[in-house]
C-alpha positions in Angstrom: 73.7 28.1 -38.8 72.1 25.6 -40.8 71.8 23.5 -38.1 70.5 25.6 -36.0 67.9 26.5 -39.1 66.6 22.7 -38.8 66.9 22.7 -34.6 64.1 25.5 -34.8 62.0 24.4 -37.8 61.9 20.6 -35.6 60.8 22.7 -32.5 58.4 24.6 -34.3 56.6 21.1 -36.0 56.5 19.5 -32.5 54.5 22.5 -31.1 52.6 22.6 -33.8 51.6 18.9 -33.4 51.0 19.2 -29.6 48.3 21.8 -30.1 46.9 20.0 -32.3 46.3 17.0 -30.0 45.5 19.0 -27.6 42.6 20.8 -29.5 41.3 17.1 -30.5 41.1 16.5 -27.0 39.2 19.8 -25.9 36.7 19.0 -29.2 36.2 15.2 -27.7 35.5 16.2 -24.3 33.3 19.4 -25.7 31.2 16.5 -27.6 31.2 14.2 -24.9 29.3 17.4 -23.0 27.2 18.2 -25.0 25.9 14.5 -25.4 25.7 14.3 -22.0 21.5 15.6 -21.8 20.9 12.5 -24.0 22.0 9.7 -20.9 20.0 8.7 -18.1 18.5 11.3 -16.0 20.5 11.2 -12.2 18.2 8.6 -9.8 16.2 11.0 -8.2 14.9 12.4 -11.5 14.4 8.9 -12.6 12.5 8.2 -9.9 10.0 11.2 -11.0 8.7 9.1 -13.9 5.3 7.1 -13.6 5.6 3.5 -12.7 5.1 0.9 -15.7 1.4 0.5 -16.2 0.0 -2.8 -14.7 -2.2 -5.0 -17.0 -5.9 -5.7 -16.1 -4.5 -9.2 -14.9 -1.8 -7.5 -12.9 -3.8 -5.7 -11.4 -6.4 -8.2 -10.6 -3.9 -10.1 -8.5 -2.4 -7.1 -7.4 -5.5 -6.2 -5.6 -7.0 -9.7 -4.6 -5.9 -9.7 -1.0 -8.1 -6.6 -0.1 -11.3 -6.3 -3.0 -13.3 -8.2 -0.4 -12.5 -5.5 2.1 -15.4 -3.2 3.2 -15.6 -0.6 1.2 -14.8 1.8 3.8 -11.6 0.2 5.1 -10.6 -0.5 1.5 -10.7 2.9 0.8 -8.0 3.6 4.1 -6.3 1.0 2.6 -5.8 2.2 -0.6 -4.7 5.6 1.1 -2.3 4.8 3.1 -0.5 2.1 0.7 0.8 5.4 -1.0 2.8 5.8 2.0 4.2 2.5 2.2 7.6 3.6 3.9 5.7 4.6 6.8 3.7 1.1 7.0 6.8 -1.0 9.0 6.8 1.4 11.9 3.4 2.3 11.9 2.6 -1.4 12.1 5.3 -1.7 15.0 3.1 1.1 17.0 0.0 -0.5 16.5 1.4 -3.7 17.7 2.6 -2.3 20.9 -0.4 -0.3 21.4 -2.8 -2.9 20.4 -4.1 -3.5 23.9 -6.1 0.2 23.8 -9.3 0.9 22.0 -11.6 3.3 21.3 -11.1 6.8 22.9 -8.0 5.8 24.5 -6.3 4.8 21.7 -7.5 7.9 19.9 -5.9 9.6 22.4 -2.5 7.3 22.7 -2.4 8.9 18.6 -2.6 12.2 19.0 -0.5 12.3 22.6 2.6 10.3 20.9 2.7 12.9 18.1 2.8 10.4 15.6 4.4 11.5 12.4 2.8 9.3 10.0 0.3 10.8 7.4 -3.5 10.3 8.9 -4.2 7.9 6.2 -1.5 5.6 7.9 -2.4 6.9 11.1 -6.5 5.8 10.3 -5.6 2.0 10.4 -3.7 1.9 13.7 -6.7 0.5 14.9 -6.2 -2.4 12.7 -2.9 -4.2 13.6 -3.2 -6.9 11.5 -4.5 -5.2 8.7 -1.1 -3.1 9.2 0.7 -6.5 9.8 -0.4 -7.4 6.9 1.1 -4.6 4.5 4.5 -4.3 6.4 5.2 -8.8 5.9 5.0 -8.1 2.3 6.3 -4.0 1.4 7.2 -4.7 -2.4 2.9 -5.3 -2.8 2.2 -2.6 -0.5 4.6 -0.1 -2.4 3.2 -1.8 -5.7 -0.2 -1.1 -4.4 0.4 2.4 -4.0 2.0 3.5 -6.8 -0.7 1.8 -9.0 -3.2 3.3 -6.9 -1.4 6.8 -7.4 -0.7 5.6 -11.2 -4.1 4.0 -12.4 -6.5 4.8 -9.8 -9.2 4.1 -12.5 -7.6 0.7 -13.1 -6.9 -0.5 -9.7 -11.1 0.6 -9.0 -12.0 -1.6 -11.7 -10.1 -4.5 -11.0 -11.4 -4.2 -7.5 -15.0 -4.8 -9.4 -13.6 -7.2 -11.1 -12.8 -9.6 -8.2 -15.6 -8.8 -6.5 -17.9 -10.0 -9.1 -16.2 -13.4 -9.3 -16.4 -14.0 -5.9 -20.2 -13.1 -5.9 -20.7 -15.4 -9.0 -19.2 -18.5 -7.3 -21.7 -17.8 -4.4 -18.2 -16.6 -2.4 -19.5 -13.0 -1.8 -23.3 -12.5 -0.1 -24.5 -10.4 2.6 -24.4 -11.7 6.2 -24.5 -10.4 9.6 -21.5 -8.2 9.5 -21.7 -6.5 5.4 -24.0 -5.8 3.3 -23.4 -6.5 -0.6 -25.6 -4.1 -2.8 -25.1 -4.7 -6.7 -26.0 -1.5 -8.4 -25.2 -2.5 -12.1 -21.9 -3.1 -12.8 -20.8 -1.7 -9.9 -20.6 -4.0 -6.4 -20.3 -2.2 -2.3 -19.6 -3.9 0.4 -21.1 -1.9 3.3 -20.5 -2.7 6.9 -24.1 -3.2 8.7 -22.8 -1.9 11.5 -21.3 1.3 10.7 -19.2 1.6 14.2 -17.8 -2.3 13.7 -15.4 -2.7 10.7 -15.3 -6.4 9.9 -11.7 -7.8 8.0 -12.4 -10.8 5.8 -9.8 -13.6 6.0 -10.0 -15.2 2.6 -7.6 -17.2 0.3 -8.1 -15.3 -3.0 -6.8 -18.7 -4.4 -10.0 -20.1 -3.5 -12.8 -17.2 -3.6 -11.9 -15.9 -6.8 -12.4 -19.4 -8.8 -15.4 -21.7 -9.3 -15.6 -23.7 -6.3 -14.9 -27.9 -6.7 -18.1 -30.2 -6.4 -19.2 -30.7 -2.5 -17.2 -27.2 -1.2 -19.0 -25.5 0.8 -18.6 -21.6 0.1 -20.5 -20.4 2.8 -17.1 -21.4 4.9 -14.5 -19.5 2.5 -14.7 -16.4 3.7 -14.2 -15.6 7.7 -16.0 -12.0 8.7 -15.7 -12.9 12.6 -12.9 -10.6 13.1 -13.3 -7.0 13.1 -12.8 -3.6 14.8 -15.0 -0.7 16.5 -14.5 2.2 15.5 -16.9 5.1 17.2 -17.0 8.8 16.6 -13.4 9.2 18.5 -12.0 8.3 15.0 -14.0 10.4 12.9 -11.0 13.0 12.7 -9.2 10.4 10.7 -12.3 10.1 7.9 -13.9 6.6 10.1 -17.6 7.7 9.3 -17.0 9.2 5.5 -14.9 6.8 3.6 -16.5 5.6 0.4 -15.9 5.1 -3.3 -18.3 6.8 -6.4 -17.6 3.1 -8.1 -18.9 4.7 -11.2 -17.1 7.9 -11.7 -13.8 6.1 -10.4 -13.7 8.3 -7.5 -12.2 8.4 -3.5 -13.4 10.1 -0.6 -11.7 10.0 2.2 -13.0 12.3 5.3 -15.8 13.1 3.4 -13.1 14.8 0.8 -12.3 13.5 -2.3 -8.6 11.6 -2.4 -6.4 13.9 -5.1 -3.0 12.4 -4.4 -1.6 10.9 -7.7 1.6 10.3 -8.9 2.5 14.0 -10.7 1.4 15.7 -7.0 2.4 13.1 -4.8 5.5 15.1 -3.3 3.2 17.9 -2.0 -0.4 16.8 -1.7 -1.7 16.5 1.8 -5.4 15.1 2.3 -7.7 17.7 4.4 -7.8 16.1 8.1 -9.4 18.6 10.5 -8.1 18.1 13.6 -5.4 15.7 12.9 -1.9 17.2 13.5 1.3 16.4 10.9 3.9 16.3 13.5 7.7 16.2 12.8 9.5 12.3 13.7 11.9 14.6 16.3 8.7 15.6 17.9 7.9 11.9 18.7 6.7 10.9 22.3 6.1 7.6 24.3 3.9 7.7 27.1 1.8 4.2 27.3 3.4 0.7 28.1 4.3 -1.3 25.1 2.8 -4.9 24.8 3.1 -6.9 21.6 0.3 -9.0 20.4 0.2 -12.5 21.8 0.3 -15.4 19.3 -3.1 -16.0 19.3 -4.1 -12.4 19.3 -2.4 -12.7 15.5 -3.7 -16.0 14.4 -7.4 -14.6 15.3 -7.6 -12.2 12.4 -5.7 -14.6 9.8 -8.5 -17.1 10.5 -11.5 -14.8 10.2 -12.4 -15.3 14.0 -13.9 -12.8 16.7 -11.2 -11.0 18.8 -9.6 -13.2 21.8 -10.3 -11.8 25.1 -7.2 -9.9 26.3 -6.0 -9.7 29.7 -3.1 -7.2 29.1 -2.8 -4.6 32.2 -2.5 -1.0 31.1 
């Protein structure tokens, strides 16, 4: 009996001892849970948060490849940067498509029911501009985030540059634009509204006093360009501008709201201009890349090679 006493009071201490393991165990994992709000938010919240703010000298380089830019086509620019995942392909379909102009290729748009947003869709026109922002996406994406971050910044940095080239002599009027200084604030207008020039410039040299004996008038090439006529107007060609001084974007005559809070649902008034879905994607034209020297044109500043491409 007494042994049978001690069997049960051992039995009994080992139970007891077992729930009270497990109950440490349940309190652990109860703590672990409920510290659980205090660790890193899951990636696609992360990715909700605002981009690190750039410095003024950040930004300054960030933007040197395009402040010389008309300030219509910098405008488009600055647009469709925020959609820098769509640049590649929409830089592949201007490529291919390069050969058409004008009506036709306002046509060739709408017919492939393209399913880029119509600020990407605007600079189809302007395969090397595209070119330009698919060879280097990590300054595209950069570009537009800061421009949906610090649209205020990335406007004055844009002054910024433009006011060093025009101190060093870099930045004047000519045949193709038109530089006004209003203050503190500098446009570059096209003179022809219907022809978009695209400066080719090394921001190395334009944005720094020049050396004794260079001649500045060379720096910067404005023979390359585009027309643009009244076909494109449904893609805001004709009312793109800036108000320099109350940091603001309009774009088709609208002003630009997209920012980085609304990004996920803002869409630009385009009258006209369909948002198809990529399922609903056509081909109907023959596809011919540029030729080499069709590329090296704009990258030197000079007036587009004739083409002899055959529809």
């Amino acid at each position: 009996m007494q042994s049978s006493s001690r069997n049960n009071r051992f039995t009994a201490s080992l139970l007891a001892l077992a729930l009270f393991i497990a109950g440490s165990v349940m309190a652990g994992s109860a703590s672990a849970l409920a510290q659980q709000p205090n660790q890193a938010p899951p990636p696609d919240q992360a990715s909700d948060q605002a981009p690190p703010s750039l410095s003024p000298d950040q930004l300054d380089k960030l933007v040197s490849r395009i402040a010389l830019y008309p300030d219509p086509l910098l405008a488009q620019v600055l647009a469709a940067a925020t959609y820098s995942d769509q640049i590649p392909d929409a830089a592949k379909w201007a490529d291919e498509h390069h050969y058409l102009t004008g009506d036709d290729l306002a046509k060739a748009i709408t017919a492939d029911q393209l399913s880029y947003d119509p600020s990407v869709q605007a600079l189809l026109p302007f395969p090397s501009v595209l070119d330009t922002m698919a060879s280097d996406l990590d300054w595209t994406q950069s570009l537009g985030n800061a421009f949906l971050a610090q649209r205020q910044d990335v406007m004055d940095a844009v002054q910024r540059m433009r006011q060093k080239a025009k101190d060093f002599g870099y930045l004047k009027s000519n045949d193709q634009i038109a530089v006004n200084a209003d203050g503190s604030y500098i446009d570059i207008e096209p003179v022809n509204p219907g022809f978009i020039c695209v400066p080719a410039y090394d921001p190395l040299v334009v944005f720094w006093p020049p050396r004794p004996g260079f001649f500045v008038g060379g720096a910067i090439g404005f023979g390359f360009g585009i027309n643009i006529g009244v076909a494109f107007r449904p893609w805001g060609w004709g009312f793109a501008r800036f108000d320099w001084r109350g940091h603001g974007v309009f774009i088709n005559n609208a002003p630009w709201g997209r920012t980085w809070a609304n990004r996920r649902f803002y869409a630009h008034p385009y009258a006209g201009v369909h948002r198809y879905e990529p399922a609903r994607r056509a081909e109907g034209h023959r596809l011919i890349g540029r030729s080499e020297e069709e590329r090296r044109a704009p990258r030197e500043g000079r007036p587009h090679p004739q083409e002899r491409h055959h529809r």
